[in-house]
N, C-alpha and C positions, 0 to 999 in steps of 0.2 A: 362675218366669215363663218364657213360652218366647220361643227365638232371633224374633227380625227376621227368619226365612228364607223364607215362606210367599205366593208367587205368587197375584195374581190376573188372571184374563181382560184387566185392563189394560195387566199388565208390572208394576204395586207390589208393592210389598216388604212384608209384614204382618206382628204377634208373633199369633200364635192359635195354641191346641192343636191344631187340626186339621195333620195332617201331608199325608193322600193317598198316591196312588198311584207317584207317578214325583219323581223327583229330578234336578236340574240345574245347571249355571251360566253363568256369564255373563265367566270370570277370578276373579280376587281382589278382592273389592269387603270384604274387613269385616279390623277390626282383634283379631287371637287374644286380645290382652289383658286386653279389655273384653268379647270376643262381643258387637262390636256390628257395623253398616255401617260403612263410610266413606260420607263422601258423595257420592261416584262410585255410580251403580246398575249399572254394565260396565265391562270393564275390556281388552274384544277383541269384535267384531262375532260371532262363533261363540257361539250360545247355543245350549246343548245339552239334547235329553230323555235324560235316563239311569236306569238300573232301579235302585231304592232296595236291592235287596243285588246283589251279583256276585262270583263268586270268594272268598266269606269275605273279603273285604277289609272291616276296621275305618275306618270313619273318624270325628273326635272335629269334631262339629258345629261349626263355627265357631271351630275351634284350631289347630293347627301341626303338617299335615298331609305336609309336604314333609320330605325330608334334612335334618339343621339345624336342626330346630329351627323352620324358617320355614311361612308361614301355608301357604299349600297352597288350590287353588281354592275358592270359597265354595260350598257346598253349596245349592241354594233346593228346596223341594218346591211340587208343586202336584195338581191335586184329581185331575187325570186328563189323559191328552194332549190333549182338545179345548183343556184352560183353556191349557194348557202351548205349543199351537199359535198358540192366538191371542194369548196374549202375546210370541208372537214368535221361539219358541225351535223349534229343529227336531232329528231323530232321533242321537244318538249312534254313531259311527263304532266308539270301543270296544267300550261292553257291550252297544249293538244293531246290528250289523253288519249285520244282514240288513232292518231295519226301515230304517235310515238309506238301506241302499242301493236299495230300494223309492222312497223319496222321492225320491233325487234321481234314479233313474231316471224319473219322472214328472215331475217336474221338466224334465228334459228333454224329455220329449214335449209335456209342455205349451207349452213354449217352441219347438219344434223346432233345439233343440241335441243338437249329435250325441255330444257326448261331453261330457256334465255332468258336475259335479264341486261340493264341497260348498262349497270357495268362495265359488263362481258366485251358489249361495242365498242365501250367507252376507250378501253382498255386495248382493242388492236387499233380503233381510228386513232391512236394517239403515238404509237409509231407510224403511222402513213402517212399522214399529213402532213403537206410542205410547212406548212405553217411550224409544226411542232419536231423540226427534224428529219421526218420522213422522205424517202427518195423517191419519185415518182419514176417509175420502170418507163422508158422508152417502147414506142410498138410501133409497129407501119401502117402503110393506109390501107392495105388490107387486110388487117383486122381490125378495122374500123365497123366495116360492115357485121362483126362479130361482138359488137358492144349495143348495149341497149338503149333505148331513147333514153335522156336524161346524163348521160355519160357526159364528161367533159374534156377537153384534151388541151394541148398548146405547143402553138410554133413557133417557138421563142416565148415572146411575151404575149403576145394573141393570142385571147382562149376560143375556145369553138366550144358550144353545146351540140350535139350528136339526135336528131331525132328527123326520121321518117326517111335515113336515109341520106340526109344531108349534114352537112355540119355548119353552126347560123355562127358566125361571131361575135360574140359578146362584146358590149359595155356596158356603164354605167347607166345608161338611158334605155337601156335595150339591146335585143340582138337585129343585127342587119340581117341581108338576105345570106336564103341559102346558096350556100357554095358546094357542090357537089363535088364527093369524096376524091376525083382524081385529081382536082385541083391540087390537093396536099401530097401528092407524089412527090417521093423525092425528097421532103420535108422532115428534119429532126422532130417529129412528135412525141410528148409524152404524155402520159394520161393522170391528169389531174385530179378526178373524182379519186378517193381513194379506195383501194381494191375491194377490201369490207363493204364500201356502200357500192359499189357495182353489183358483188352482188346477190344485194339486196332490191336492187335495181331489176337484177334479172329474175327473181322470184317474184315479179309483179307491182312490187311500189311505182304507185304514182305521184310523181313529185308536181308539185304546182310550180306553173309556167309564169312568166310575163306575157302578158298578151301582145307586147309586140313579136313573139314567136309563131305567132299565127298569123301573122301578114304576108 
């Protein structure tokens, strides 16, 4: 059976075989013994994208990854950085230094702060996010075409990632075809990337795709 570890476009926690592209967390949130959560989903406002290998470093999914014997951060995967963004989580300091410090340099200009700092992000992405409380503002489908590629939304529980135009729907395996924006007329949409990483979005970050988005 596989771990609880597996992100979606919400912030939820899923067991599915699909693993993806990027790896993350959120603190200590799951108990070594069992390999399961606790029922805490965070356990520090820093959610991080980080690269699923680096340095040949081993790590045992969901066990006792610290000195001692003790648990050691929870590991989460997700499909790609769009999903991984709009769940809330943003570029890693360690094993993406130059991607993190992209971000919060935009971050900064987006905000007109002069000397950003990951904090700073840390600190509004943690009221926005569904995951952590945050409300995701409702918008229509025309201002759809007013958000940037890499945006994420949802109708209902269907997320759509936003790029070229079109909106692809998400899963776990991938996004399917595009569906062009009038298709969601009429539709309670709300926008699930949270507003901080939009944007940063719209100051140019590029976030890394699945390649089934290019199909």
């Amino acid at each position: 059976m596989p771990l609880q570890n597996r992100v979606d476009p919400f912030g939820a926690i899923h067991a599915v075989p699909e693993r993806g592209l990027f790896m993350g967390n959120r603190g200590i949130i799951h108990d070594p013994d069992t390999k399961t959560l606790l029922r805490k989903r965070w356990a520090l406002p820093a959610w991080i994208i980080c690269v699923c290998e680096f340095r040949n470093v081993q790590r045992e999914p969901m066990g006792r990854n610290r000195p001692g014997g003790k648990a050691g951060w929870t590991g989460l995967f997700f499909l790609d950085e769009v999903t991984a963004l709009a769940a809330g989580h943003r570029p890693c300091f360690f094993c993406r230094r130059e991607r993190a410090s992209d971000f919060v340099r935009r971050f900064g200009e987006a905000f007109d702060v002069p000397d950003p700092r990951a904090p700073m992000v840390d600190k509004r992405l943690h009221k926005e996010r569904l995951a952590s409380g945050g409300r995701p503002p409702t918008i229509s489908v025309q201002e759809l075409g007013g958000l940037p590629d890499g945006t994420m939304v949802a109708d209902g529980g269907t997320a759509y990632a936003l790029r070229d135009g079109k909106a692809l729907r998400w899963s776990f395996t991938g996004y399917g075809g595009p569906v062009p924006f009038n298709r969601l007329a009429e539709r309670p949409l709300r926008l699930l990337t949270p507003a901080t990483s939009v944007s940063v979005l719209r100051q140019g970050y590029a976030p890394v795709w699945h390649s089934s988005a290019d199909t």
